[in-house]
C-alpha positions as MATLAB code, in Angstrom:
seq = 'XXXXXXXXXXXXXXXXXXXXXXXXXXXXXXXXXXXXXXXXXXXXXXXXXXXXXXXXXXXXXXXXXXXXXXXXXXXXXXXXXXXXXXXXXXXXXXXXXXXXXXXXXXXXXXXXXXXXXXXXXXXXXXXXXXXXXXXXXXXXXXXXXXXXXXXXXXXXXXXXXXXXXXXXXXXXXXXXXXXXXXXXXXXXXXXXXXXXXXXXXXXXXXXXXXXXXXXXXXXXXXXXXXXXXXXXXXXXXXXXXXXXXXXXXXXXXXXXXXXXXXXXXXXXXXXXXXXXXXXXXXXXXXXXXXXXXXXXXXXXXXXXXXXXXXXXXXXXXXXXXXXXXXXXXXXXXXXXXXXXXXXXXXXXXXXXXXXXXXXXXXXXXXXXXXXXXXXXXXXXXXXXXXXXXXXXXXXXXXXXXXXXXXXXXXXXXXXXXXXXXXXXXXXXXXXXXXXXXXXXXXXXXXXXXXXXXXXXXXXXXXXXXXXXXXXXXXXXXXXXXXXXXXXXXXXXXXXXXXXXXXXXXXXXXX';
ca = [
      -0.221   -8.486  -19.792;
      -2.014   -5.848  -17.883;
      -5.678   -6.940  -16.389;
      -8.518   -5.382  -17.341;
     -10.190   -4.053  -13.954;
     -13.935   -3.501  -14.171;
     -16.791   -3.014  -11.906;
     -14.917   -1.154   -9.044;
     -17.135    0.391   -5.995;
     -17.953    3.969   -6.590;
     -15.989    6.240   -4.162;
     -17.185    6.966   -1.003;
     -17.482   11.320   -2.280;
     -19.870   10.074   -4.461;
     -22.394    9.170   -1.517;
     -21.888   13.037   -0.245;
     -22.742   14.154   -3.934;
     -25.679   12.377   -4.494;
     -26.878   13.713   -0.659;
     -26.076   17.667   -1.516;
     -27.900   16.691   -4.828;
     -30.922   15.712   -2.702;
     -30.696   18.631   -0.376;
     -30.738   21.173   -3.463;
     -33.971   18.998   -4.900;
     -35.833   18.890   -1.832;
     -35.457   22.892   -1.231;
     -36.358   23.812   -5.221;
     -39.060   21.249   -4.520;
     -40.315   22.453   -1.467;
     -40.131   25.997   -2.814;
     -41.798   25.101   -5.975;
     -44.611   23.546   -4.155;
     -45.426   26.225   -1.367;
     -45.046   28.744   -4.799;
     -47.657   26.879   -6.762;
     -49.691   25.666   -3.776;
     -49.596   28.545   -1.014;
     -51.137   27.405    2.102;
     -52.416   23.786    1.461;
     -48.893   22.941    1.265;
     -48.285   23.937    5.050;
     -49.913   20.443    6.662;
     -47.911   17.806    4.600;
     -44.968   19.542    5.632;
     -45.569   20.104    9.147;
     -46.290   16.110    9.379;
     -42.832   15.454    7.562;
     -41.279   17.940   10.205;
     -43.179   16.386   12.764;
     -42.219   12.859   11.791;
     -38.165   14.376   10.874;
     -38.113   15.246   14.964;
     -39.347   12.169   15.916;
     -36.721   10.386   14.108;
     -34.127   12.963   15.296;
     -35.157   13.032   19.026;
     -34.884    9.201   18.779;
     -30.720    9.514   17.839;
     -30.673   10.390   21.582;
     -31.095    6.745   22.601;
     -28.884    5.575   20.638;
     -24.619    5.002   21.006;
     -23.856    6.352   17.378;
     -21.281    9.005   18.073;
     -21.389   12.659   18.637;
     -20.957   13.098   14.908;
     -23.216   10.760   13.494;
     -25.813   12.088   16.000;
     -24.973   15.695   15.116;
     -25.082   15.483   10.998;
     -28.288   13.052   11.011;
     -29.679   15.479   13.342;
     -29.054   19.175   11.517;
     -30.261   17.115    8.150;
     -33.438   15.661    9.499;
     -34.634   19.235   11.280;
     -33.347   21.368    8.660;
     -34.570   19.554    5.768;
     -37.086   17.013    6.573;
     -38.334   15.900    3.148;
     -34.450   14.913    1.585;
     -33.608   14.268    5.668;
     -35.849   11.644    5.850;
     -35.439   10.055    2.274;
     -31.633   10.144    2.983;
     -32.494    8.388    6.660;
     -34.375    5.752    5.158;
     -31.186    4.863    2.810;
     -28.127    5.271    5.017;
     -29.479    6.018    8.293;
     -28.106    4.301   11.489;
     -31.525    2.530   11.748;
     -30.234    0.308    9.161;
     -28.134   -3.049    9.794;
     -26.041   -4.664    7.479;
     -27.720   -8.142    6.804;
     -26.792   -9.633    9.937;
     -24.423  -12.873    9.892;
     -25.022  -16.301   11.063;
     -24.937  -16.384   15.259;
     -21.870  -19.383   15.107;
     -20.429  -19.390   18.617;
     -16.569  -18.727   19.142;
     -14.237  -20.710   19.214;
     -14.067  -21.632   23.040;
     -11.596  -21.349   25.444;
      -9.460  -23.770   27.140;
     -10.569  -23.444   30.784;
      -6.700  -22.778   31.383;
      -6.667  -19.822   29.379;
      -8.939  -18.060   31.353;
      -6.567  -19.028   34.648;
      -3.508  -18.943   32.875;
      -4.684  -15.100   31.053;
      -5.156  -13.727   34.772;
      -2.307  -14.577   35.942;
      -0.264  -13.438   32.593;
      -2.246  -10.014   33.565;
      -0.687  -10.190   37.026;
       2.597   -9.887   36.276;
       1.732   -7.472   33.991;
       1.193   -5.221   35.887;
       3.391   -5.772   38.277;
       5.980   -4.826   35.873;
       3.670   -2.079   33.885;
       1.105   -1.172   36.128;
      -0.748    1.144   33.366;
      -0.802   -0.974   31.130;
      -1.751   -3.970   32.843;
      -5.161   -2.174   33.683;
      -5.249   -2.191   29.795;
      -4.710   -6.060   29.244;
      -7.701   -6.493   32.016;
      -9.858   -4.127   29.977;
      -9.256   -6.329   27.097;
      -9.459   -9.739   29.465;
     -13.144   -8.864   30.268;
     -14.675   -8.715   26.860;
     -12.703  -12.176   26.633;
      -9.819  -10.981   24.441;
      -6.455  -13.621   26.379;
      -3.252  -12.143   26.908;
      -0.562  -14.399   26.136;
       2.939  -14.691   26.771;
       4.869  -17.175   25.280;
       5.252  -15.524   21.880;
       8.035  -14.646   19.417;
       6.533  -11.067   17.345;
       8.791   -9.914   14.423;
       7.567   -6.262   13.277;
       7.912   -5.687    9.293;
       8.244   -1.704    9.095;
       6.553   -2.507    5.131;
       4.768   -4.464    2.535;
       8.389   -5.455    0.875;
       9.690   -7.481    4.014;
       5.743   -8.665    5.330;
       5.597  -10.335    1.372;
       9.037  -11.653    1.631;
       8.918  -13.251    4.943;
       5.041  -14.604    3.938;
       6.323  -16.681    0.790;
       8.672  -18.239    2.878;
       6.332  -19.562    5.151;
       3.855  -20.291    2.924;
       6.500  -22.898    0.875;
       6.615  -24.582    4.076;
       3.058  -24.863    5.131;
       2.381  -28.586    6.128;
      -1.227  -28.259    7.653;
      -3.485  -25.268    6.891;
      -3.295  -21.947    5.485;
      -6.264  -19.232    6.670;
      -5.895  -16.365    4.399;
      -8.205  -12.781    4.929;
      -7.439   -9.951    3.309;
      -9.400   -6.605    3.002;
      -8.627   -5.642   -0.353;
      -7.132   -8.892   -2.922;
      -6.249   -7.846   -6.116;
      -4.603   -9.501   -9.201;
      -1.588   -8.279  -10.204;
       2.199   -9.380  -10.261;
       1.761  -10.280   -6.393;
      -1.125  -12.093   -6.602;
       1.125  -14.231   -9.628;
       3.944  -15.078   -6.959;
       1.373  -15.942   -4.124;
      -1.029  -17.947   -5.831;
       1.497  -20.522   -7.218;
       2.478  -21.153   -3.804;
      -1.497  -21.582   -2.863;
      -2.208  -24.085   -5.572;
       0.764  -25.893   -5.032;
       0.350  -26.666   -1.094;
      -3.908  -27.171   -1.922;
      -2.152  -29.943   -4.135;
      -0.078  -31.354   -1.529;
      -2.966  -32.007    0.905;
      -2.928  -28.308    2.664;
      -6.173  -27.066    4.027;
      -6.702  -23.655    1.677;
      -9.043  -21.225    2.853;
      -9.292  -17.874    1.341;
     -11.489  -14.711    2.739;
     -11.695  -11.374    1.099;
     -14.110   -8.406    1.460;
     -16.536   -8.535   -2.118;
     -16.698   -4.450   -2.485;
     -13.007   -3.391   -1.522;
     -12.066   -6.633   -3.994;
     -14.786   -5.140   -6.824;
     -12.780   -5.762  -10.542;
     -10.151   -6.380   -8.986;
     -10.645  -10.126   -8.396;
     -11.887  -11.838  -11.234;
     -14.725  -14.502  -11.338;
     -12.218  -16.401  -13.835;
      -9.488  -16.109  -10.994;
     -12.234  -17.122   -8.022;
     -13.492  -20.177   -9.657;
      -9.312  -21.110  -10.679;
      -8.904  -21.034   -7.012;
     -11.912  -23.398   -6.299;
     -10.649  -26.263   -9.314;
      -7.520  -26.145   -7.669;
      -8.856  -26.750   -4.387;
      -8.505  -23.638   -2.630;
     -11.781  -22.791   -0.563;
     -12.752  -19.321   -0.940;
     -15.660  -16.584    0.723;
     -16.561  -13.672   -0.009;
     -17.675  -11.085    2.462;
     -21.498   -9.816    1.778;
     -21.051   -9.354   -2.288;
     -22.355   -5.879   -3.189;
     -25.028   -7.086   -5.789;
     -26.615   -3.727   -6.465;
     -25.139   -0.200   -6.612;
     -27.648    0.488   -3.484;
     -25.384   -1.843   -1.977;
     -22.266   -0.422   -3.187;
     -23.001    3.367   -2.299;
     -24.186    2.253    1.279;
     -20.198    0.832    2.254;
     -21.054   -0.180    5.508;
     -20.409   -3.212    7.536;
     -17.485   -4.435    5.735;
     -14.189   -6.993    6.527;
     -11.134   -4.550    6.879;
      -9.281   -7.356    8.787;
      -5.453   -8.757    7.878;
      -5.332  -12.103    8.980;
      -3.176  -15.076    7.581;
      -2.582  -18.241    9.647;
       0.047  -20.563    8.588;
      -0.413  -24.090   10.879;
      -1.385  -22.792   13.868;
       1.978  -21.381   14.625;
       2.728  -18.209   12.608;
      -0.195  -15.437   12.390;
       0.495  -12.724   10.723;
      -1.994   -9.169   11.259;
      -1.284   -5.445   10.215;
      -2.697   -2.829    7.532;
      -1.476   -4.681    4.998;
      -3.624   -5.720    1.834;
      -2.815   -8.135   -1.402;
      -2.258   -5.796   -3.914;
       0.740   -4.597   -6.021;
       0.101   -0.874   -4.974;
       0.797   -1.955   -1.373;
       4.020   -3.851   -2.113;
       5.095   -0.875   -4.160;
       5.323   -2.631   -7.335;
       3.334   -0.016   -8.973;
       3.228    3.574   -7.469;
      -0.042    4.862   -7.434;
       0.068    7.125   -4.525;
       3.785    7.211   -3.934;
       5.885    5.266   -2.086;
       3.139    3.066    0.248;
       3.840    2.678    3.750;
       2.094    0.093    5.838;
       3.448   -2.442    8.455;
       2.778   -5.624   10.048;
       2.951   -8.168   12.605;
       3.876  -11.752   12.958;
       3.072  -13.439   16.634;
       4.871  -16.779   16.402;
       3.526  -19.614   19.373;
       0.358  -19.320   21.409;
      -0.792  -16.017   21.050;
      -0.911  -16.562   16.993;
      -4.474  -18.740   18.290;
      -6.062  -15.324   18.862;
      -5.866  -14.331   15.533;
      -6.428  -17.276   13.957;
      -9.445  -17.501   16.127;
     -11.232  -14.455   14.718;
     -10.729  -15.961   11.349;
     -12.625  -18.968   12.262;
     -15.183  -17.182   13.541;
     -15.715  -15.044   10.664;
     -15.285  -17.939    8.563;
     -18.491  -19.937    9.697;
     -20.421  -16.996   10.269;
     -20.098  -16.376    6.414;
     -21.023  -19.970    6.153;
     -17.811  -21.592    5.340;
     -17.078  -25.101    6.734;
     -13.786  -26.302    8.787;
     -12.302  -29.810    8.064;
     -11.480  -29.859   11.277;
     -11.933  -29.422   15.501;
     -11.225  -26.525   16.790;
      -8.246  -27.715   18.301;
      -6.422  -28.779   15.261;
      -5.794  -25.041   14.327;
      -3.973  -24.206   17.785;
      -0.332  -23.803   18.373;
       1.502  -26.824   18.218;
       3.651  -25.462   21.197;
       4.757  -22.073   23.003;
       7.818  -20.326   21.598;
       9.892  -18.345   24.117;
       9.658  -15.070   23.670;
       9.394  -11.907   26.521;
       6.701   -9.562   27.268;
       2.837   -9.829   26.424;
       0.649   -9.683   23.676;
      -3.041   -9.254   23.678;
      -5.034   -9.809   19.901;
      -8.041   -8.313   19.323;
     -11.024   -7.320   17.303;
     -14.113   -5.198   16.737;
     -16.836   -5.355   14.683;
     -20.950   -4.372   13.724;
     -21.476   -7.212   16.766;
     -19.102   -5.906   19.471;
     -18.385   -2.153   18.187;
     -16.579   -1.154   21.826;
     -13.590   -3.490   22.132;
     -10.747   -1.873   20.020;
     -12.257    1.930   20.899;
     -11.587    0.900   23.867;
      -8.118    0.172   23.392;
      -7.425    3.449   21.613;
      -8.974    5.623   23.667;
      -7.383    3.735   26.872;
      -3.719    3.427   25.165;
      -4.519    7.475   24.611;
      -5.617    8.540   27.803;
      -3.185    6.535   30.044;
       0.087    7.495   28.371;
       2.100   10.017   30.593;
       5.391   10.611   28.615;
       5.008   10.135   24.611;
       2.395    9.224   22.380;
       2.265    8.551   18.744;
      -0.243    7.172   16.148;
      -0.479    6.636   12.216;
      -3.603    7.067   10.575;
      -4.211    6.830    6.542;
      -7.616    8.596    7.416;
      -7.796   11.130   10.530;
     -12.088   11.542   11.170;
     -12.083   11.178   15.041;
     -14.813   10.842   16.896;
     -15.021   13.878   19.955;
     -13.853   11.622   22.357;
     -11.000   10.478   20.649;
     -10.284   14.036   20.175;
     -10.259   14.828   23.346;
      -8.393   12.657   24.570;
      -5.419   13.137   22.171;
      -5.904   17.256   23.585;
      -6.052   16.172   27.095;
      -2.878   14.224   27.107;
      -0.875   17.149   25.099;
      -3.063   19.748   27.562;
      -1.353   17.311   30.399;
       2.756   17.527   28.937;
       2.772   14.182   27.341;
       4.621   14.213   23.514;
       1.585   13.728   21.591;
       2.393   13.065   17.922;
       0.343   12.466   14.801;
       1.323   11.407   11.432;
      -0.584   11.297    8.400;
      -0.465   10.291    4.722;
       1.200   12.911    2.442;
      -0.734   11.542   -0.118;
      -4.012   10.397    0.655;
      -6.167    7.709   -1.223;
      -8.888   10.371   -1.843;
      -7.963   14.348   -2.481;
     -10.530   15.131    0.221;
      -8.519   12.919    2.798;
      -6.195   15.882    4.021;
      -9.129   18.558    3.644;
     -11.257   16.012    5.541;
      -8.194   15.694    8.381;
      -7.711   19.430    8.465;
     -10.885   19.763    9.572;
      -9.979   18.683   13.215;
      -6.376   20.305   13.581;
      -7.426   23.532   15.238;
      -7.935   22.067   18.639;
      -5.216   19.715   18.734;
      -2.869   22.065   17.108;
      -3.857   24.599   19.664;
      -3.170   21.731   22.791;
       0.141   21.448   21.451;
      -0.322   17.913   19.261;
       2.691   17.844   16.729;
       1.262   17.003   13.355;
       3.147   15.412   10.277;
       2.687   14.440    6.686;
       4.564   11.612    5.328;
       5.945   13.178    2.668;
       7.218   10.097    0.228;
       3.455    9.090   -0.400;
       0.540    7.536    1.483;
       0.920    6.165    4.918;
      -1.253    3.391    5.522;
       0.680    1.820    8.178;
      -2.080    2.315   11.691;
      -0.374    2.207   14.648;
      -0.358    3.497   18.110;
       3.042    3.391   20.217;
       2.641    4.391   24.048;
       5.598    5.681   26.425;
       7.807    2.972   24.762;
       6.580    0.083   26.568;
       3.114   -0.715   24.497;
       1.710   -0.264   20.985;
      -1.063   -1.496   18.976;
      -0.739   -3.025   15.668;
      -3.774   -2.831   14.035;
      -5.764   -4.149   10.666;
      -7.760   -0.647    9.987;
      -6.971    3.503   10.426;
      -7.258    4.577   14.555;
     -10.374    6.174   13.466;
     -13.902    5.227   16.125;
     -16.154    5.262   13.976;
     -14.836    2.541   11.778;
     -14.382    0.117   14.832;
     -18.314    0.550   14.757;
     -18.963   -0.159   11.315;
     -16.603   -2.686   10.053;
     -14.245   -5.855   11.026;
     -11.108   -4.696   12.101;
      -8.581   -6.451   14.440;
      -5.104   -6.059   15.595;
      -2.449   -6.893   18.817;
      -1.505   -4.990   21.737;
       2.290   -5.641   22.685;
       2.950   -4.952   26.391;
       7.005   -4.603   27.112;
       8.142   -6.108   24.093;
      11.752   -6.238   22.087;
       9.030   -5.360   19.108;
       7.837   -2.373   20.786;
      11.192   -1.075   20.136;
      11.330   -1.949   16.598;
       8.366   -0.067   16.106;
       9.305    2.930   17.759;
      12.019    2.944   15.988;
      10.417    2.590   12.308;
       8.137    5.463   13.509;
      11.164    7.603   14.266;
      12.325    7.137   10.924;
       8.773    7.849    9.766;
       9.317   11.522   11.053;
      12.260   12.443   10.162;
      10.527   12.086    6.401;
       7.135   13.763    7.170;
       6.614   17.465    7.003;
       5.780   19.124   10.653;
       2.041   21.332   10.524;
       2.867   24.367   12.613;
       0.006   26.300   14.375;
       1.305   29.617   12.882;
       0.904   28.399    9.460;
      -2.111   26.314    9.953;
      -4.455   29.418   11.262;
      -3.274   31.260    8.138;
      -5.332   29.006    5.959;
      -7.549   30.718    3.078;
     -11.558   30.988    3.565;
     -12.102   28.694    0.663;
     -10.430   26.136    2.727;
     -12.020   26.561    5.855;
     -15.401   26.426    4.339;
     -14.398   23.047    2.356;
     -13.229   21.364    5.656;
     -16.334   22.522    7.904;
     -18.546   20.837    4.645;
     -16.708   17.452    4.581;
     -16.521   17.284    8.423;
     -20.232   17.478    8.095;
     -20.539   14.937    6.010;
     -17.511   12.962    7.663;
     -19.736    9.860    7.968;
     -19.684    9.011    4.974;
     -16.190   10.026    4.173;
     -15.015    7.273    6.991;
];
């Protein structure tokens, strides 16, 4: 029987209607009132431009982005009276209600010894990107080494291999998810959930509240607590102020399985992403299991999360670790960013991006870079190395590729080789480097959500899985569609004029 889905968050377009609706208003306004009013109307609106630059001249100080600073900017100066009642609802001034301040998880003081050294072969054998693992090392994200990583090229195999494990589960099982939906997948993993809470198996379930909106149930969320299955929700969306704003949110894929087995990717809980229905085509995502010690740094940022949000652990610390390491070759490196620590997986990116000297190639479901990111992925083309870029054929929102197309010229022009995934939407993020690193990560390669939201993923250093994933991604081209440079500068008016609009209002697009 098909579920009734209700209450859904409105689309992120809407937030860029309701601001060109305010825009309009404040002009007719503004030009009503200097109409009927002549002169007297001059000093209120000199103090509102007055206050409008003080506001903009204060972006300056601030480490928002080039185009956060540049829209807020042009719509403050330009139009100070909807400017500043649009900067009092979404502006950058505002913080999503901060979380509890719950300390990590600490470190074994071996870690710390044992990290540097991992590091130190590194780059002995990868010199490049062992300067990226010590990057990484100082905002006290451990590299590990003794690790086993499978790479599931889609949802199919990641759901397949995950009820498998989950049947087995003897201790705990730390489930986050973006987006969890009911639906025929939900009805083969929640059996499984119920029956190990049963059994004596610590249950804990984490899902974002908006991305989840109607399609989680109350009846379903208080099943899961009868049956003994802990659950969270991350900063429920009340009101649709809260709903329209979309910021600070959990975009993280993160399921522990006894310490051992941590799983991490783009992948969410829903039947769209396992392609049991087809809403956007075929849907291509992939994932990550790290099997030994490095699985701890995932399950790590779960914990964290978990008692920030004010959930409780049964346990010490120590009884989510590895039980043991598993022998595996090469590195791996999990981490995160977030509202708290914004720079960490930018960092990554933009390092991964600037350091490769041979090939180069990311997935993105949404392409809104910030400048830097864009110039770096123009530099390294500029410089001879294969840069390649491939995005959804069919994106979640019609604006998506309009949106994208809004930054092609200059990469295009650099020599970037652009593609389309033709079969449907490409949701899949991840960053491959010169065949020796890549980055598998929870959320799109795009800055400025690493600001905004939770997102997490793992850098593999010299890796069998490396390969695997190059691989898949070669296969990913040869069913994409090239954009050629010839064809692209050929576009209509009408289109250029609807990218340079949503670019504008990319911020909220993101």
């Amino acid at each position: 029987m098909r579920r009734r889905q209700t209450g859904r968050p409105p689309p992120a377009a809407l937030q860029v209607v309701l601001a060109a609706a305010l825009l309009l208003a404040s002009a007719a306004v503004t030009a009503l009132a200097a109409f009927l009013m002549g002169g007297c109307v001059l000093i209120p609106l000199a103090l509102l431009a007055l206050i409008a630059l003080v506001a903009a001249l204060r972006l300056g100080s601030r480490d928002l982005g080039s185009a956060c600073r540049w829209t807020w900017t042009v719509l403050l100066l330009a139009f100070p009276l909807a400017g500043l009642a649009l900067y009092f609802f979404w502006g950058p001034w505002r913080r999503a209600e901060a979380l509890r301040e719950t300390p990590w998880p600490p470190h074994k003081d071996y870690e710390h010894t044992r990290s540097a050294d991992y590091a130190r072969r590194l780059e002995e054998g990868f010199p490049t990107w062992g300067r990226e693992a010590r990057l990484l090392l100082r905002e006290d994200w451990m590299l590990y080494k003794n690790t086993a990583v499978t790479y599931f090229p889609d949802a199919e195999e990641y759901f397949a291999d995950v009820e498998a494990r989950l049947e087995r589960a003897e201790h705990f099982i730390l489930m986050e998810y973006s987006l969890l939906s009911e639906g025929k997948l939900w009805d083969r993993i929640f059996p499984l959930l119920r029956d190990r809470a049963a059994r004596g198996v610590e249950v804990k379930v984490l899902f974002d509240a908006l991305h989840s909106a109607g399609r989680l149930s109350p009846s379903m969320a208080a099943a899961m607590r009868q049956c003994g299955i802990e659950t969270v929700a991350y900063r429920p969306a009340d009101s649709l102020t809260d709903r329209l704003r979309r910021s600070g949110r959990d975009c993280r894929s993160i399921l522990s399985i006894d310490g051992d087995w941590a799983y991490t990717g783009g992948v969410c809980l829903a039947d769209e992403c396992a392609n049991i229905v087809r809403r956007l085509g075929r849907w291509k995502d992939g994932a990550v299991l790290l099997e030994g010690e490095g699985a701890w740094g995932l399950t790590r940022q779960f914990l964290h999360l978990w008692e920030q949000l004010g959930g409780r652990l049964g346990n010490e610390y120590d009884y989510y670790r590895p039980h043991g390491p598993v022998r595996g070759e090469g590195w791996c490196q999990p981490c995160g960013s977030g509202p708290e620590h914004p720079g960490d997986m930018e960092a990554l990116v933009l390092q991964a991006v600037s350091t490769a000297r041979h090939f180069l190639c990311l997935t993105v479901s949404g392409f809104a870079p910030e400048e830097g990111l864009l110039r770096a992925l123009s530099l390294a083309a500029g410089s001879g190395v294969d840069v390649r870029l491939i995005l959804p054929g069919i994106p979640a929102r019609k604006s998506g590729l309009l949106l994208a197309g809004a930054y092609f010229a200059p990469l295009l022009e650099r020599g970037v080789r652009i593609y389309t995934y033709t079969p449907g939407y490409l949701h899949s993020p991840l960053l491959v480097a010169d065949g020796e690193m890549a980055v598998v990560g929870s959320a799109c390669m795009a800055l400025p959500r690493f600001r905004r939201h939770h997102v997490c993923g793992v850098a593999l250093y010299g890796m069998t899985a490396v390969e695997h994933i190059l691989r898949d991604l070669q296969a990913t081209l040869e069913q994409s569609r090239e954009i050629h440079w010839d064809q692209w500068r050929r576009r209509g008016v009408l289109r250029r004029a609807a990218e340079a609009v949503l670019r504008f209002f990319a911020i909220w697009l993101t």
